[in-house]
Short mmCIF file of the C-alpha atoms (twelve columns), coordinates in Angstrom:
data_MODEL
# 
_entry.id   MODEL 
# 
loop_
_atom_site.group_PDB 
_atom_site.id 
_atom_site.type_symbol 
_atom_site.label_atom_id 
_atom_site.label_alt_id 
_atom_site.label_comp_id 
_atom_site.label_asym_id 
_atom_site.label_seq_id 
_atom_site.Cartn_x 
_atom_site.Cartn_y 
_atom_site.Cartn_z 
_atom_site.pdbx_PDB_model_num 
ATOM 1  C CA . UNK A 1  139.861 47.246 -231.642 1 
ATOM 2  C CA . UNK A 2  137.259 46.866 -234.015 1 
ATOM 3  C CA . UNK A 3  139.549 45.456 -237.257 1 
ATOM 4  C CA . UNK A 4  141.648 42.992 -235.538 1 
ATOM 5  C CA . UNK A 5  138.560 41.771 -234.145 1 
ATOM 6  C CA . UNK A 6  136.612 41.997 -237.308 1 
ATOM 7  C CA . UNK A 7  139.298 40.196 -238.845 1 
ATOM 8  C CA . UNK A 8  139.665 37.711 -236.525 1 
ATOM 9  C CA . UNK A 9  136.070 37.073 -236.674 1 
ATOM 10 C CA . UNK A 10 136.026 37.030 -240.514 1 
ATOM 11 C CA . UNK A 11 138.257 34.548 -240.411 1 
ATOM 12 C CA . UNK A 12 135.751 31.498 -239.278 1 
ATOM 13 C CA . UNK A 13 137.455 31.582 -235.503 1 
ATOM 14 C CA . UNK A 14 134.663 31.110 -232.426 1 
ATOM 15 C CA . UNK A 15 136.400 32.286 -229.718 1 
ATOM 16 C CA . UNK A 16 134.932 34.155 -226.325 1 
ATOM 17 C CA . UNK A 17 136.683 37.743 -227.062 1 
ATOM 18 C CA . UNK A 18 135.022 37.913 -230.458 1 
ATOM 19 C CA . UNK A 19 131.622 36.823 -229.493 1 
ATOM 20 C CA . UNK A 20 131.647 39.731 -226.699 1 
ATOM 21 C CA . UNK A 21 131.987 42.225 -229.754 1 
ATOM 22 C CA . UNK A 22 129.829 40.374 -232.244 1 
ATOM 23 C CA . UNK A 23 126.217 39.640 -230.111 1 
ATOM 24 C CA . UNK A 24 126.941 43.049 -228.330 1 
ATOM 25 C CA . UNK A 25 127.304 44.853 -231.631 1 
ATOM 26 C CA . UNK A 26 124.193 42.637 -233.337 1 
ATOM 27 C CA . UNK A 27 122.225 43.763 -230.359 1 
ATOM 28 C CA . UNK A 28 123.191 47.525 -230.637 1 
ATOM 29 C CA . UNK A 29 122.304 47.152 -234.796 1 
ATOM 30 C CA . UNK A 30 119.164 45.785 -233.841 1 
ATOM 31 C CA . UNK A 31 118.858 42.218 -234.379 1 
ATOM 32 C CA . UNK A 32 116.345 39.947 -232.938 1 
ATOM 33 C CA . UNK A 33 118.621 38.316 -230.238 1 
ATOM 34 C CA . UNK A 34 117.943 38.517 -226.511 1 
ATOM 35 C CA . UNK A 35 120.696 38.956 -224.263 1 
ATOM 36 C CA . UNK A 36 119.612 35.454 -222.466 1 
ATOM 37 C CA . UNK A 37 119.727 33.567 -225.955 1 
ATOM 38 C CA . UNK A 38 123.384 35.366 -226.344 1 
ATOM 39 C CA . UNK A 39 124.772 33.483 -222.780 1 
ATOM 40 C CA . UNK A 40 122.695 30.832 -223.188 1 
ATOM 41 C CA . UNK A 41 122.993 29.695 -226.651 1 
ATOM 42 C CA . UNK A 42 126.639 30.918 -227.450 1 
ATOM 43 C CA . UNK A 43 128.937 32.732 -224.908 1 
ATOM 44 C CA . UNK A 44 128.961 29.809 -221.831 1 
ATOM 45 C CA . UNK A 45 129.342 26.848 -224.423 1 
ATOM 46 C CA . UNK A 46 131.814 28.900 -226.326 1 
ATOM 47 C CA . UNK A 47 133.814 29.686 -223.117 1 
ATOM 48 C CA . UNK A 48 134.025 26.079 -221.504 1 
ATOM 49 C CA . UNK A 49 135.077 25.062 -225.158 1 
ATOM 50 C CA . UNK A 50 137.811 27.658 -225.062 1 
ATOM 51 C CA . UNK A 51 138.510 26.473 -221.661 1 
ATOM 52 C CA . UNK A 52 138.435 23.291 -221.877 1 
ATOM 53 C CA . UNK A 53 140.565 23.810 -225.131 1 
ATOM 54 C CA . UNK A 54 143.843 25.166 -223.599 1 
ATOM 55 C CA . UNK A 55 143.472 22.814 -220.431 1 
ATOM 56 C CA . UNK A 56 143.884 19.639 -223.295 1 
ATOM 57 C CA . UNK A 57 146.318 21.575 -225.076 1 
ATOM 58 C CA . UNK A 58 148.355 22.642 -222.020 1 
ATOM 59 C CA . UNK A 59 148.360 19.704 -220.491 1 
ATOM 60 C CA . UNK A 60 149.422 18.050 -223.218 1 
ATOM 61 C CA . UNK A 61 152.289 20.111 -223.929 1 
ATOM 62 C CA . UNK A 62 153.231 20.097 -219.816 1 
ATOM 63 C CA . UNK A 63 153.320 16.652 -220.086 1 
ATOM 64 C CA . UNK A 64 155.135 15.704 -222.981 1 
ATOM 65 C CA . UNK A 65 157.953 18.274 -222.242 1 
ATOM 66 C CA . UNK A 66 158.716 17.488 -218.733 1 
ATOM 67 C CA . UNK A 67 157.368 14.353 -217.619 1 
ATOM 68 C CA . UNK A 68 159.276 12.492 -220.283 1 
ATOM 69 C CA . UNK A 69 162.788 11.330 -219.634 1 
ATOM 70 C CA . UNK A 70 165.806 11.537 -221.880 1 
ATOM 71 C CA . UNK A 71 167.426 7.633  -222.039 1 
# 
């Protein structure tokens, strides 16, 4: 789990999965960063982005491939 994560991380993505290994890891390795600031600061934003994400993106793509008719 830890190179497809790694990787996916690596590659500039924010997403909720690889915050839970990144802050958790940080933490473990001993950086200055409070389990608080972690939720706080990154994991709730991060998750109602995500969230909030693939609800627009859905939606959109519900809507344009059903609701619209063939003439």
């Amino acid at each position: 789990m830890w190179i497809p994560i790694g990787m996916f991380f690596a590659l500039g993505f924010e997403h909720t999965v690889v915050n839970m290994w990144l802050f958790p890891t940080a933490i473990l390795s001993g950086a200055n960063v409070s389990i608080y600031e972690w939720w706080v600061w990154n994991q709730i934003p991060v998750t109602i982005g995500n969230i909030f994400g693939a609800m627009v993106l859905n939606g959109t793509l519900w809507y344009y491939t059903h609701t619209l008719q063939k003439e």
